[in-house]
Residue frames as a rotation matrix with the C-alpha (Angstrom) as fourth column:
UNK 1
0.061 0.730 -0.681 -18.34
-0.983 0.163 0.086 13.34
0.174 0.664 0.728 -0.65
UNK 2
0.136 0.177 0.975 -19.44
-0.536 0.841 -0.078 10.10
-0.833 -0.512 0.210 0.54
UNK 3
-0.316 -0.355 -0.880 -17.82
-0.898 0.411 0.156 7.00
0.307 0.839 -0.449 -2.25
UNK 4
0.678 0.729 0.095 -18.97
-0.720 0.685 -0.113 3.71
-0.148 0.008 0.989 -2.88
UNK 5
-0.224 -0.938 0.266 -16.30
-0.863 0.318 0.394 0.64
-0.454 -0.141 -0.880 -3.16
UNK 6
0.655 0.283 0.701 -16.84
-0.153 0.958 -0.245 -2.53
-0.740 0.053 0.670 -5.05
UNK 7
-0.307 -0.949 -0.076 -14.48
-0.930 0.282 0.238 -5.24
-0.205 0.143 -0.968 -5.20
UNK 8
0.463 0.792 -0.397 -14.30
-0.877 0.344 -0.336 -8.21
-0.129 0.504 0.854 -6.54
UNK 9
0.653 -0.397 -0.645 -12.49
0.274 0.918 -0.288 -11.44
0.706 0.011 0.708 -5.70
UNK 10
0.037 -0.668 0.744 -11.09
-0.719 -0.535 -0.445 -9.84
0.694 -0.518 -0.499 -2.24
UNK 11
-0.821 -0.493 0.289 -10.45
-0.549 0.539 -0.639 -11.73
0.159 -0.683 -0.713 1.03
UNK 12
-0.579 0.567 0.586 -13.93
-0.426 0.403 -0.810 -12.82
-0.696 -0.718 0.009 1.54
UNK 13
-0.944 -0.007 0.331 -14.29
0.252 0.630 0.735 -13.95
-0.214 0.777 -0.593 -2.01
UNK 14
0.571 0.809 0.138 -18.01
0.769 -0.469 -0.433 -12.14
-0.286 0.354 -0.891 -2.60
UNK 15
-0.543 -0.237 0.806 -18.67
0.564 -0.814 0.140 -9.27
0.623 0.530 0.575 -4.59
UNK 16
-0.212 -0.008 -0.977 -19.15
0.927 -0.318 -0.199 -6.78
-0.309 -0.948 0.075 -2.39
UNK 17
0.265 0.134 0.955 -20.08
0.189 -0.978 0.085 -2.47
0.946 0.158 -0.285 -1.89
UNK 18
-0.024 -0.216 -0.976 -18.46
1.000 0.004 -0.025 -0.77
0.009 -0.976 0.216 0.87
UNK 19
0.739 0.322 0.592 -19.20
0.332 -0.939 0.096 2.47
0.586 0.126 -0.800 1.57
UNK 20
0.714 -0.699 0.036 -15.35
-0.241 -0.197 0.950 3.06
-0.657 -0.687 -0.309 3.36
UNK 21
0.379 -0.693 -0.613 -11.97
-0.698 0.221 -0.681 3.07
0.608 0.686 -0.400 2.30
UNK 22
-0.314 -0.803 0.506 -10.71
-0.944 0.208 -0.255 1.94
0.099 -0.558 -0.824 5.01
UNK 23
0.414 0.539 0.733 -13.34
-0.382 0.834 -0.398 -1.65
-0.826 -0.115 0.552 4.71
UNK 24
0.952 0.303 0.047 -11.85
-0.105 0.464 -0.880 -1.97
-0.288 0.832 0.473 1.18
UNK 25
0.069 -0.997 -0.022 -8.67
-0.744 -0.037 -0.667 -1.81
0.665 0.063 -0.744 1.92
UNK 26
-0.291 -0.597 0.747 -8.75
-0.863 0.501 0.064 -4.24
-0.413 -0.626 -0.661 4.14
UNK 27
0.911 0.411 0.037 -10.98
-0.192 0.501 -0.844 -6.46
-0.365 0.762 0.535 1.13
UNK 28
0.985 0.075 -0.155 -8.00
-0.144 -0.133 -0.981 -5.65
-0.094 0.988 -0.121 -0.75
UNK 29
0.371 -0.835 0.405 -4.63
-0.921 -0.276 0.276 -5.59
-0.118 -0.476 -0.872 0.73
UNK 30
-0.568 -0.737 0.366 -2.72
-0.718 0.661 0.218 -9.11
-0.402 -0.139 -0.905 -0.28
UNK 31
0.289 0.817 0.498 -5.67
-0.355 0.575 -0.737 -10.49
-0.889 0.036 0.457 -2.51
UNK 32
-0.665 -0.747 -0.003 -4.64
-0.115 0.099 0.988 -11.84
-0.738 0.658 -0.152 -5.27
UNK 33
-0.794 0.458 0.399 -6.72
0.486 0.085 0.870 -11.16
0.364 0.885 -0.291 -8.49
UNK 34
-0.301 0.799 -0.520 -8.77
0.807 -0.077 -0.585 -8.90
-0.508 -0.596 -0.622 -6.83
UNK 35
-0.202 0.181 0.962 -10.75
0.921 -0.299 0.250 -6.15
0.333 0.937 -0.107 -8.74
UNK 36
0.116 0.649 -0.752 -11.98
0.867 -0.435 -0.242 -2.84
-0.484 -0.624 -0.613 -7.10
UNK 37
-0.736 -0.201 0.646 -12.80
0.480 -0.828 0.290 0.71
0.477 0.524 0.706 -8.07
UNK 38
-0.715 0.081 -0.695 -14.44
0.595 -0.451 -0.665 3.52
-0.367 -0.889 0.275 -6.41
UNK 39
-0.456 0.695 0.556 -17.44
0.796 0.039 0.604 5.10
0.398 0.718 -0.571 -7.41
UNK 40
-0.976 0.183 0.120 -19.89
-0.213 -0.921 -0.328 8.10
0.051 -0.345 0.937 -6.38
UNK 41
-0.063 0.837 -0.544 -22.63
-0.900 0.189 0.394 6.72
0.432 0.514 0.741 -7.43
UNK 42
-0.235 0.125 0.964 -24.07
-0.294 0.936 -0.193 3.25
-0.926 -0.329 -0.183 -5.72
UNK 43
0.742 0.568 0.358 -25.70
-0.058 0.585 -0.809 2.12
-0.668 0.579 0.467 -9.10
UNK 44
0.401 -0.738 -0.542 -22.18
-0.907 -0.236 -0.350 2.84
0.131 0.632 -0.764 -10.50
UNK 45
-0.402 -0.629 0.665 -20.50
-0.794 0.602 0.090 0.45
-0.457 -0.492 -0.741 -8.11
UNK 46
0.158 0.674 0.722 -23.52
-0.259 0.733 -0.628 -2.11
-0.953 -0.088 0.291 -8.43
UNK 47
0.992 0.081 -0.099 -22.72
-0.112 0.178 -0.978 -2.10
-0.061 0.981 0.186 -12.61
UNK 48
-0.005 -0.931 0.365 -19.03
-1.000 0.015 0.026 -2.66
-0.030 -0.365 -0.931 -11.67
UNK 49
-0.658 -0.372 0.654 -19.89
-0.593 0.792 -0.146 -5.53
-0.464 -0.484 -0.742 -10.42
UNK 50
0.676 0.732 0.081 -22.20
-0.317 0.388 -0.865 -6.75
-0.665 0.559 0.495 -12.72
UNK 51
0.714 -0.306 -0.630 -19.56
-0.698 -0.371 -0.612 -6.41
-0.046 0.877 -0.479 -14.95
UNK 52
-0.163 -0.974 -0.155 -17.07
-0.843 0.219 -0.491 -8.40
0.512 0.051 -0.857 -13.67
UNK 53
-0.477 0.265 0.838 -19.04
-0.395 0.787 -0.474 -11.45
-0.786 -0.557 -0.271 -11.57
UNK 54
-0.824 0.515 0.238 -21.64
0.567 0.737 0.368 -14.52
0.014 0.438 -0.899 -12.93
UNK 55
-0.355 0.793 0.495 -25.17
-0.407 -0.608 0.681 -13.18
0.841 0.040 0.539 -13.61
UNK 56
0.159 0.472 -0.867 -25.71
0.202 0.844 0.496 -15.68
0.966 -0.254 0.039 -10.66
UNK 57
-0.240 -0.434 -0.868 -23.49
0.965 -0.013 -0.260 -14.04
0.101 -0.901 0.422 -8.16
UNK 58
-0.782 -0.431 0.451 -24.84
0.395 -0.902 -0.175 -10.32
0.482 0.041 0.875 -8.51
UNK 59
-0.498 0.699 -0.513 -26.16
0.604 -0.144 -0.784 -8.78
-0.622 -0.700 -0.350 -5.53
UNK 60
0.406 0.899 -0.168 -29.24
0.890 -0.430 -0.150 -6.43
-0.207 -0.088 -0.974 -5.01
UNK 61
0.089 -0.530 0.843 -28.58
0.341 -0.779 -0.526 -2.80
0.936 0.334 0.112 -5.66
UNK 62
0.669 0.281 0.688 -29.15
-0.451 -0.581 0.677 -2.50
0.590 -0.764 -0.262 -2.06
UNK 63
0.853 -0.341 -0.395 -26.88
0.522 0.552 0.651 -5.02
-0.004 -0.761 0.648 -0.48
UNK 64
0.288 -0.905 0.312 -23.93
-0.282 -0.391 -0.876 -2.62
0.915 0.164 -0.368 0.89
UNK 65
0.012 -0.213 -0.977 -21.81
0.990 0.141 -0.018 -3.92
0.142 -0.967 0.213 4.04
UNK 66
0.781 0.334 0.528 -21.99
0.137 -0.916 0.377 -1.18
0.610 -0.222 -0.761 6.39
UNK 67
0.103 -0.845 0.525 -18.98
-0.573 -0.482 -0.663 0.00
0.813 -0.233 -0.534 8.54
UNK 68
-0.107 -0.237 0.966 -19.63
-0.975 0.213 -0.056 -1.81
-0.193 -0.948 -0.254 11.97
UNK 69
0.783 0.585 -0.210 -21.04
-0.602 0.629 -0.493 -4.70
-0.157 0.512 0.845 10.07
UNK 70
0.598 -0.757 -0.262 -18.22
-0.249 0.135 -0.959 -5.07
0.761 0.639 -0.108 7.79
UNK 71
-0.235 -0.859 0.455 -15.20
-0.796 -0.099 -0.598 -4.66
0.558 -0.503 -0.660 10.51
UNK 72
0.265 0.246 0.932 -17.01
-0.868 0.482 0.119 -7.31
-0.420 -0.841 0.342 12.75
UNK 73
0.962 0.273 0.003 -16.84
-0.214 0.762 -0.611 -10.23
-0.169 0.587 0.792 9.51
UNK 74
0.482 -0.872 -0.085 -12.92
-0.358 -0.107 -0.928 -9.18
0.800 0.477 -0.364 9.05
UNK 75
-0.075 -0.308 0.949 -12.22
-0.996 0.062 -0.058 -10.04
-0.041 -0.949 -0.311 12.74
UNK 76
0.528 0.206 0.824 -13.94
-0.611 0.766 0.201 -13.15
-0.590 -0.609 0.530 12.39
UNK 77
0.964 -0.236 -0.125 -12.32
0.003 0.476 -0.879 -13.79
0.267 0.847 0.460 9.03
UNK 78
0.475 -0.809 -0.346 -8.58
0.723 0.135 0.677 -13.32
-0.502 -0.572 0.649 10.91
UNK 79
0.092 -0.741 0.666 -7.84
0.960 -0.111 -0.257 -10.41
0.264 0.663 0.701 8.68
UNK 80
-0.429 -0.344 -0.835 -6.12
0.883 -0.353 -0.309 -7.40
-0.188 -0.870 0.455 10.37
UNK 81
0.789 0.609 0.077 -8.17
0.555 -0.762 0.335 -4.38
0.263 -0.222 -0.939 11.38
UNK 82
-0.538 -0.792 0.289 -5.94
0.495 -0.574 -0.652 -1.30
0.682 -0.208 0.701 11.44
UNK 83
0.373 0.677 -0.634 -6.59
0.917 -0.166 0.362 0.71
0.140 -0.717 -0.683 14.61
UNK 84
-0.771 -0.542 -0.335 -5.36
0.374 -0.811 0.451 4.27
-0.515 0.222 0.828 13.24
UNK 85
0.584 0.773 0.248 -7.00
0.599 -0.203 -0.774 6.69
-0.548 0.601 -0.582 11.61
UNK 86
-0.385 -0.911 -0.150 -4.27
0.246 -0.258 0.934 7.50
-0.889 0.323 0.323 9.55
UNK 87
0.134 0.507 -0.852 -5.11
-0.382 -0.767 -0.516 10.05
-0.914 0.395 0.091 6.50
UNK 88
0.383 -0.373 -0.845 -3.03
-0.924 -0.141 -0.356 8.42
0.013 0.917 -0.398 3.81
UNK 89
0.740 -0.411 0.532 -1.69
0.488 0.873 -0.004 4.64
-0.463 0.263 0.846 2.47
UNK 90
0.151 -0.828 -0.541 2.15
-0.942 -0.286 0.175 4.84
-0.299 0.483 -0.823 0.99
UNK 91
0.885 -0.009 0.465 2.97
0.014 1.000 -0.006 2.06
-0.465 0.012 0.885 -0.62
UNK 92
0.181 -0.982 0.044 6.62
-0.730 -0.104 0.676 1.39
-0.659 -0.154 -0.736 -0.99
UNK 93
0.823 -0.466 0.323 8.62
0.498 0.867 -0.018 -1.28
-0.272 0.176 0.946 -3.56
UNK 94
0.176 -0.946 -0.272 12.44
-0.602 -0.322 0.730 -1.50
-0.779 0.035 -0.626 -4.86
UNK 95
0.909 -0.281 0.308 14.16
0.400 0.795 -0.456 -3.12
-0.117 0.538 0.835 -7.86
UNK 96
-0.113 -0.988 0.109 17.84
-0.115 0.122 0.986 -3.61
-0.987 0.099 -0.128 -9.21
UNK 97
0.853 0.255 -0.456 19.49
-0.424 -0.172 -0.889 -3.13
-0.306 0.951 -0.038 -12.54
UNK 98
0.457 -0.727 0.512 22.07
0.546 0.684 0.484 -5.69
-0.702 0.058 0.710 -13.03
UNK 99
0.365 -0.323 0.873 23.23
0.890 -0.153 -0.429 -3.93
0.272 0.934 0.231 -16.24
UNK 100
0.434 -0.298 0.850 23.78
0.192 -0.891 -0.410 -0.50
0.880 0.341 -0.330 -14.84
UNK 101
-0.601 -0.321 -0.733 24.43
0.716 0.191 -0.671 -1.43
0.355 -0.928 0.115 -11.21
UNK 102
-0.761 0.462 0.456 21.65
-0.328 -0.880 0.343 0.84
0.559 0.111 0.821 -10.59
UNK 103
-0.638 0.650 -0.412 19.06
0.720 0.693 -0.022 0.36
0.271 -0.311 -0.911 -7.79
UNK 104
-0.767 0.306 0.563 15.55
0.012 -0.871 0.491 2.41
0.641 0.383 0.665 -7.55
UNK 105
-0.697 0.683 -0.218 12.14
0.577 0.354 -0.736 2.93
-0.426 -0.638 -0.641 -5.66
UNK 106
-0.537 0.821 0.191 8.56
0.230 -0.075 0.970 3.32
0.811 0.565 -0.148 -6.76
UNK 107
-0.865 0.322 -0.385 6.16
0.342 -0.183 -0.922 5.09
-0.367 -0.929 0.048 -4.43
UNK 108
-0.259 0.886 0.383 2.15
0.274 -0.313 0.909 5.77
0.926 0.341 -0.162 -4.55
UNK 109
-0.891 0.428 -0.153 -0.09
-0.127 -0.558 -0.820 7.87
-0.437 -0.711 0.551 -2.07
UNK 110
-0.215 0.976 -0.036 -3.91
0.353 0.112 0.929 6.80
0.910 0.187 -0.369 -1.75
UNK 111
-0.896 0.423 -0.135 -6.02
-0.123 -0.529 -0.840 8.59
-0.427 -0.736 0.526 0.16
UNK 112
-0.278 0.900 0.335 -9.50
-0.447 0.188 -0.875 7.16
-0.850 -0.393 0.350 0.63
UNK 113
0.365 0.197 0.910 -9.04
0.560 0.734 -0.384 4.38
-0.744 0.649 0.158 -2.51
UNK 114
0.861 -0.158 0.483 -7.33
0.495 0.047 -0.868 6.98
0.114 0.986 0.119 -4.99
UNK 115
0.206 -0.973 0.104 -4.13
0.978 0.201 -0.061 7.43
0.038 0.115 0.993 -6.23
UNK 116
0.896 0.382 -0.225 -3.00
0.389 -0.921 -0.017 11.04
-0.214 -0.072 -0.974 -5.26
UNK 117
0.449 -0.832 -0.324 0.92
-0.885 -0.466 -0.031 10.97
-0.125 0.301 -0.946 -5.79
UNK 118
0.693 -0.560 0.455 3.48
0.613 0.789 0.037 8.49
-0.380 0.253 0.890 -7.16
UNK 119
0.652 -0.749 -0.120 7.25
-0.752 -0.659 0.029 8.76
-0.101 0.071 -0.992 -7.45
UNK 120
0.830 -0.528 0.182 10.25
0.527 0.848 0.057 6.64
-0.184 0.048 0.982 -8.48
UNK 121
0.457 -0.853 -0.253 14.06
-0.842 -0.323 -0.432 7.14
0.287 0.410 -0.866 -9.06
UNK 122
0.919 -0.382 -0.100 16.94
0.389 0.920 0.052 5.39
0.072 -0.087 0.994 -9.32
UNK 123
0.638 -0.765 -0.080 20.56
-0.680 -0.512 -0.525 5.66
0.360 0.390 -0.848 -8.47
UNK 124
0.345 -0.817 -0.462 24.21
0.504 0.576 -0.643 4.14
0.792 -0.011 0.611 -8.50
UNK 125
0.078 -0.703 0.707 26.35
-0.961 -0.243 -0.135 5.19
0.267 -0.669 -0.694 -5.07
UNK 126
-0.869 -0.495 0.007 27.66
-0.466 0.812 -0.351 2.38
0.168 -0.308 -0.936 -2.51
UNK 127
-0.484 0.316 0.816 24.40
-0.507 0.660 -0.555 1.11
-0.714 -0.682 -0.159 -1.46
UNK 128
0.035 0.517 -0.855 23.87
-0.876 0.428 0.222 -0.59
0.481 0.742 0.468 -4.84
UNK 129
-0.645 -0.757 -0.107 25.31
-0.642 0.613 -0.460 -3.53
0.414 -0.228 -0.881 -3.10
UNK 130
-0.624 0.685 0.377 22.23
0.111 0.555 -0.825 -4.22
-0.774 -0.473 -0.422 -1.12
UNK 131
-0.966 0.160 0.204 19.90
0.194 -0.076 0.978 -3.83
0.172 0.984 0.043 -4.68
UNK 132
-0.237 0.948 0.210 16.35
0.481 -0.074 0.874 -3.83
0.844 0.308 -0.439 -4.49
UNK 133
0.113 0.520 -0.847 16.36
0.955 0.180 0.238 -3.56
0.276 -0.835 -0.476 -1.05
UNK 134
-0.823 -0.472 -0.315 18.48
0.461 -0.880 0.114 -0.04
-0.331 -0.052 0.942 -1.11
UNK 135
-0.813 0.446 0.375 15.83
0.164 -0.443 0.882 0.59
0.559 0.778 0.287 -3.20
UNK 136
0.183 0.975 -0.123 12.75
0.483 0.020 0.876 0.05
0.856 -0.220 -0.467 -1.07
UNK 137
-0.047 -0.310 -0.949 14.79
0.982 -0.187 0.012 1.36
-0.181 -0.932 0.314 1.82
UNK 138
-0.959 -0.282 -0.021 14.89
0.261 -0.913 0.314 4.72
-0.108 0.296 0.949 -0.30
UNK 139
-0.293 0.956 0.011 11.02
-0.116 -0.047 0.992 4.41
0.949 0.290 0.124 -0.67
UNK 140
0.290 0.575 -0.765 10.06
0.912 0.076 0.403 4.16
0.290 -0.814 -0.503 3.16
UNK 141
-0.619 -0.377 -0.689 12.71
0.323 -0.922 0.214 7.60
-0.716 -0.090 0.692 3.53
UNK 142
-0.994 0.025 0.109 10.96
0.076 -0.563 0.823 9.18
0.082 0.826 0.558 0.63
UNK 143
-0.081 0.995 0.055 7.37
0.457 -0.012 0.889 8.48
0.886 0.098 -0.454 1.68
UNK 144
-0.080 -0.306 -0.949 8.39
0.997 -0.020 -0.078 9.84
0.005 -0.952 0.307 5.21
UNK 145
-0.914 -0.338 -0.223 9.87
0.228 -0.885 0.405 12.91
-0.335 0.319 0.887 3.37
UNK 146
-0.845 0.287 0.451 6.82
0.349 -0.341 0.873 13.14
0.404 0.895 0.188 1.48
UNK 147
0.281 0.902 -0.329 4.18
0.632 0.084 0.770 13.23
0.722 -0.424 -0.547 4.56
UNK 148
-0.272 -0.200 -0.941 6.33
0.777 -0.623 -0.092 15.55
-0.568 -0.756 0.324 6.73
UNK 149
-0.967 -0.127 0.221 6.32
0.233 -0.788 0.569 17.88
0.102 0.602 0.792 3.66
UNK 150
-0.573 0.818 0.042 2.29
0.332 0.185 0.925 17.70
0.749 0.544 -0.377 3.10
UNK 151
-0.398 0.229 0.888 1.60
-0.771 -0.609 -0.188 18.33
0.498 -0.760 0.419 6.58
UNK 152
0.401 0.747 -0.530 0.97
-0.196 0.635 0.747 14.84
0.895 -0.195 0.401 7.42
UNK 153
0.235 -0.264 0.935 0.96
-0.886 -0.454 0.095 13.11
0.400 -0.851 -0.341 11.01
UNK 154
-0.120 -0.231 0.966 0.41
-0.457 0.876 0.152 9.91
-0.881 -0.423 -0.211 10.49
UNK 155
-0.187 0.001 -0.982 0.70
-0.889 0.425 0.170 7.53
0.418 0.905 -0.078 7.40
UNK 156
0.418 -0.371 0.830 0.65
-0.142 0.875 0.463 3.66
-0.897 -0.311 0.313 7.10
UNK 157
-0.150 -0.871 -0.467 3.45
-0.963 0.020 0.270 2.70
-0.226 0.490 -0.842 5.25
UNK 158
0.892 0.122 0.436 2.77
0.021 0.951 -0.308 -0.67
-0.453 0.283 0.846 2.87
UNK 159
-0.185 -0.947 -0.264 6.20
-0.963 0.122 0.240 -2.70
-0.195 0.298 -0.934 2.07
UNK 160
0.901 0.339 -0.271 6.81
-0.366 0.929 -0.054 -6.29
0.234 0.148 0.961 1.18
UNK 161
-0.005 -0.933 -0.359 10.53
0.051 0.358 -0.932 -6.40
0.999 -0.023 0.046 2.74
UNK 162
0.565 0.495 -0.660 10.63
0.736 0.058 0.674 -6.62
0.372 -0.867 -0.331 6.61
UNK 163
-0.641 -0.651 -0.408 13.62
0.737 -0.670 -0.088 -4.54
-0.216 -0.356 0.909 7.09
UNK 164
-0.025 0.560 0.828 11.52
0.034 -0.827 0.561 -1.47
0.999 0.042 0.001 6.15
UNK 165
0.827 0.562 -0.009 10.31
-0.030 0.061 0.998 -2.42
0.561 -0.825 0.067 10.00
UNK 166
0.913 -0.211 -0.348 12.42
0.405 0.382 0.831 -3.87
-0.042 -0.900 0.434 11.57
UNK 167
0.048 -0.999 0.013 15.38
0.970 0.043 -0.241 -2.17
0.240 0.024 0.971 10.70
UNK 168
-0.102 0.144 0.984 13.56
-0.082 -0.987 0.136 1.09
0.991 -0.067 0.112 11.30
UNK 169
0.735 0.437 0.518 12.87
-0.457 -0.245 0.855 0.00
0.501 -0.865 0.020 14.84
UNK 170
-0.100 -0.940 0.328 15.99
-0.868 -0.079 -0.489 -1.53
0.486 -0.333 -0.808 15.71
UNK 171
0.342 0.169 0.924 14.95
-0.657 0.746 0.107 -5.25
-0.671 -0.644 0.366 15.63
UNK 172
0.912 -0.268 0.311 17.03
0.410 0.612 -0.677 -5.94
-0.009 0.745 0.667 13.19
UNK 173
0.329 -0.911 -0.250 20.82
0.443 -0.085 0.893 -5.78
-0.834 -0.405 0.375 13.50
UNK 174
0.994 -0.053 0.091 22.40
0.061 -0.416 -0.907 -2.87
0.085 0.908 -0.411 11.11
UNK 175
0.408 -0.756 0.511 25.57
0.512 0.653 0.558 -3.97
-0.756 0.034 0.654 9.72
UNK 176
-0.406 -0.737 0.540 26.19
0.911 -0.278 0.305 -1.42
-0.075 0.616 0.784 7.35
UNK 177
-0.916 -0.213 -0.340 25.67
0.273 -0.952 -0.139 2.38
-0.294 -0.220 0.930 6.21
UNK 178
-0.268 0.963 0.036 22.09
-0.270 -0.111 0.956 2.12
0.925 0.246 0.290 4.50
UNK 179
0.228 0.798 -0.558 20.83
0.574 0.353 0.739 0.56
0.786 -0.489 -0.378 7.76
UNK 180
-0.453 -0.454 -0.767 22.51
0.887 -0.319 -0.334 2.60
-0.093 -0.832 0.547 9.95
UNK 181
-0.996 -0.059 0.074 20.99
0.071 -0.982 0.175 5.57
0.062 0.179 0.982 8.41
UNK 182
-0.494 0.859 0.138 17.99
0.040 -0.136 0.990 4.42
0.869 0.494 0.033 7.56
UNK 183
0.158 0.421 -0.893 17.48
0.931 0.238 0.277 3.68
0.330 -0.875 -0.355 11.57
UNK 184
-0.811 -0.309 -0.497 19.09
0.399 -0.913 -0.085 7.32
-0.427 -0.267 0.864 12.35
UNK 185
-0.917 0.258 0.305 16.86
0.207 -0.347 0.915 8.52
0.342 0.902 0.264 9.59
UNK 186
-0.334 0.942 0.037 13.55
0.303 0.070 0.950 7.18
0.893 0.328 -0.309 11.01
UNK 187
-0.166 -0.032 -0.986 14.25
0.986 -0.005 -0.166 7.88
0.001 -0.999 0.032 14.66
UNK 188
-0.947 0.001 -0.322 14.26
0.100 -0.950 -0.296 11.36
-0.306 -0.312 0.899 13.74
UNK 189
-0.772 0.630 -0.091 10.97
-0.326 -0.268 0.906 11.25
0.546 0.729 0.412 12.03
UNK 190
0.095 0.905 -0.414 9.01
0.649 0.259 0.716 9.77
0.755 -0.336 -0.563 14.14
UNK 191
-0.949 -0.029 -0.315 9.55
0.191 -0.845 -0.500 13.01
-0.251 -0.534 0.807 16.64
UNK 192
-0.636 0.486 -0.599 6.87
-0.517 -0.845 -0.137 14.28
-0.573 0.223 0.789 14.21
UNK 193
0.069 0.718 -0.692 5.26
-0.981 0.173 0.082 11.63
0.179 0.674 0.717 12.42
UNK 194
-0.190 -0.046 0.981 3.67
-0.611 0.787 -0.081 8.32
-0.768 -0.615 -0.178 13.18
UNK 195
-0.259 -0.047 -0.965 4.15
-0.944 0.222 0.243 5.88
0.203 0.974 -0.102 10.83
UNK 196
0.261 0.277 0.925 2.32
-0.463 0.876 -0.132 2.11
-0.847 -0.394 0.357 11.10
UNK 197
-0.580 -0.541 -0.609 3.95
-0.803 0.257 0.537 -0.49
-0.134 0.801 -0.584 9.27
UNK 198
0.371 0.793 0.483 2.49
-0.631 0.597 -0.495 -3.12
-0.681 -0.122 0.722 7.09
UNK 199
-0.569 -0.808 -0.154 4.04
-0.427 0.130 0.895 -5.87
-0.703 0.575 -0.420 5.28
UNK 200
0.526 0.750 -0.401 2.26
-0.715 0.134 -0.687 -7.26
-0.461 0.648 0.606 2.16
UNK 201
-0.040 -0.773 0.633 3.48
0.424 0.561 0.711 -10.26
-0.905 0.297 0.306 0.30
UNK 202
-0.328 -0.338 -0.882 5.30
-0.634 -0.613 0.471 -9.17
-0.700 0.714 -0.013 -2.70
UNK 203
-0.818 0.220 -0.531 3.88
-0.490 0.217 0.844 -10.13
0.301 0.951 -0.070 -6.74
UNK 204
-0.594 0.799 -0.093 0.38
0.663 0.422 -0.618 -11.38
-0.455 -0.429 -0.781 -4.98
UNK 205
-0.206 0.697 0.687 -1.78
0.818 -0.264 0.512 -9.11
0.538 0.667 -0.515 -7.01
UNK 206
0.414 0.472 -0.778 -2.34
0.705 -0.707 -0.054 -6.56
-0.576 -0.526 -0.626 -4.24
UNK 207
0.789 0.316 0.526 -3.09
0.572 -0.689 -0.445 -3.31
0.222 0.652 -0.725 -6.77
UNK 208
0.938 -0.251 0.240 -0.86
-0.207 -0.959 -0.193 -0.61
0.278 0.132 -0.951 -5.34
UNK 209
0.614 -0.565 0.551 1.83
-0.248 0.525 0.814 -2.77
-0.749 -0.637 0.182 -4.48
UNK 210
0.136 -0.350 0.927 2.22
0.838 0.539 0.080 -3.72
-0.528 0.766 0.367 -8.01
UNK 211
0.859 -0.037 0.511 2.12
0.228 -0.865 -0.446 -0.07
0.459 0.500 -0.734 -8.92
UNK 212
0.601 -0.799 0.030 5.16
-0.655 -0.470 0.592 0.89
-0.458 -0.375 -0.806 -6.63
UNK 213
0.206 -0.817 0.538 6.88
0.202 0.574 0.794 -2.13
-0.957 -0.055 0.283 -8.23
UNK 214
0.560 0.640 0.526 5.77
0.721 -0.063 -0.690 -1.15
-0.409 0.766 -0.497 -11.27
UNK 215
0.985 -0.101 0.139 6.97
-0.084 -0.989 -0.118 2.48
0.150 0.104 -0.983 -10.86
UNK 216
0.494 -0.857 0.147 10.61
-0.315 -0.018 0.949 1.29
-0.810 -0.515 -0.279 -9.37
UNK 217
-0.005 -0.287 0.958 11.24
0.891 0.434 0.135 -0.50
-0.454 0.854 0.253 -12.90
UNK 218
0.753 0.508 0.418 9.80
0.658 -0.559 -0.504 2.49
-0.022 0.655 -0.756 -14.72
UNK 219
0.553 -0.765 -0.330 13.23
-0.066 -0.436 0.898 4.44
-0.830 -0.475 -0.292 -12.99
UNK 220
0.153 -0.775 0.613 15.22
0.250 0.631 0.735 2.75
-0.956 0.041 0.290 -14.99
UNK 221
0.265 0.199 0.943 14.27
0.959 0.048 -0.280 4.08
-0.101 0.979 -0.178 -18.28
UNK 222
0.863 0.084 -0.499 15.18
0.322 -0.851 0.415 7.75
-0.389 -0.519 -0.761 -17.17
C-alpha cells in the first residue's frame, strides 16, 4: 500500500509530502525539531501539515516531491543518499546507571517510516566499565541477532557512537573483551548479513534515535 510522508522542519526546512520512506528518512535523519508522520491518505498528510506550519507556508494538496525529483535536491543539498535497498532501519543507543553499576541498550525496527519492534535491557557483568557504550555495543549485537532471526539480509544500522563501526570493522584498536568480541561477533555475521552503518549525532532531535535512548533508560526500571 502506497504511504504518504509529511515532515516538517527537516533538512531542507519546507514542509514537504514524500511519497517514500526512504526520501523521508533522509528529510529526517539528524534534524533537529523535525516533525513527520506517515499517512495513507494524501489529504491526510496535506492536514498534517496544515497543522503544524504558518497558514502562509502551506502547500497545494498537490505539491508532492516525487522520488527522482526528491533524491536529485538531497545530492545538491550535501545530504547522504543511501545506495542500499535495505528492508529495515535499526536504530541503536546505550546508557549507564551510576547507582547500580548497571549499563543497558534501547533498540527500534522501522520499516518503511513505522515502528515494527523495540527492545531494551540492562545488565551488570565486567563490561560495565565501558558504560553506555557496553550498552550501545549490546544494541548493534542485538539488532544483528534480531535481523538474522527475521530472515533479514540486509539492515542499516543507526548509532551515534563510532565504535559501533569502527570497532566492528577493525579500524579501531580493541583493547579489551567487549571489543574483542564485539569484532569476533560481527565478523561472523556479516557471512550472512549486510549491515550499512550510519552515525547520527546523539540528543539532536532525530525521532528514533531518541526512542532507542529513550528505551535504554526505560531498562533501568525493570
Amino acid at each position: 500500500m502506497a504511504k504518504f510522508y509529511a515532515v516538517v522542519d527537516g533538512h531542507s526546512k519546507k514542509p514537504l509530502i514524500l511519497n517514500s520512506w526512504d526520501q523521508c528518512q533522509k528529510e529526517v535523519t539528524g534534524a533537529e525539531g523535525v516533525k513527520f508522520k506517515s499517512f495513507v491518505r494524501k489529504e491526510d498528510a496535506q492536514a498534517f501539515l496544515d497543522a503544524h506550519i504558518e497558514p502562509e507556508k502551506k502547500l497545494p494538496i498537490e505539491n508532492i516531491i516525487e522520488d527522482q525529483d526528491n533524491l536529485d535536491t538531497i545530492a545538491k543539498e550535501g545530504i547522504p543518499v543511501k545506495e542500499n535497498s535495505a528492508e529495515i532501519d535499526i536504530y541503536v543507543d546505550g546508557s549507564y546507571e551510576l547507582s547500580s553499576n548497571r549499563y543497558a541498550f534501547g533498540l527500534v525496527v522501522v520499516k518503511n517510516g513505522e515502528e515494527i519492534h523495540a527492545s531494551f535491557g540492562a545488565y551488570e557483568d565486567e563490561n560495565s566499565t565501558m558504560r553506555n557504550v557496553a550498552g550501545e555495543v549490546m544494541g548493534a549485537q542485538k539488532a544483528m541477532l534480531y535481523a538474522k532471526e527475521q530472515g533479514y539480509n540486509q539492515i542499516n544500522l543507526y548509532f551515534d557512537y563510532q565504535g559501533i563501526e569502527s570497532w566492528a570493522k577493525g579500524t579501531w584498536k580493541r583493547n579489551n573483551h567487549l571489543t574483542q568480541g564485539y569484532h569476533a561477533f560481527y565478523q561472523d555475521m556479516k557471512r550472512d548479513l549486510q549491515v550499512a552503518f550510519y552515525k547520527v549525532k546523539g540528543h539532536s532531535g532525530d525521532y528514533f534515535n531518541d526512542r532507542a535512548d529513550e528505551l535504554a533508560k526505560t531498562a533501568f526500571l525493570d
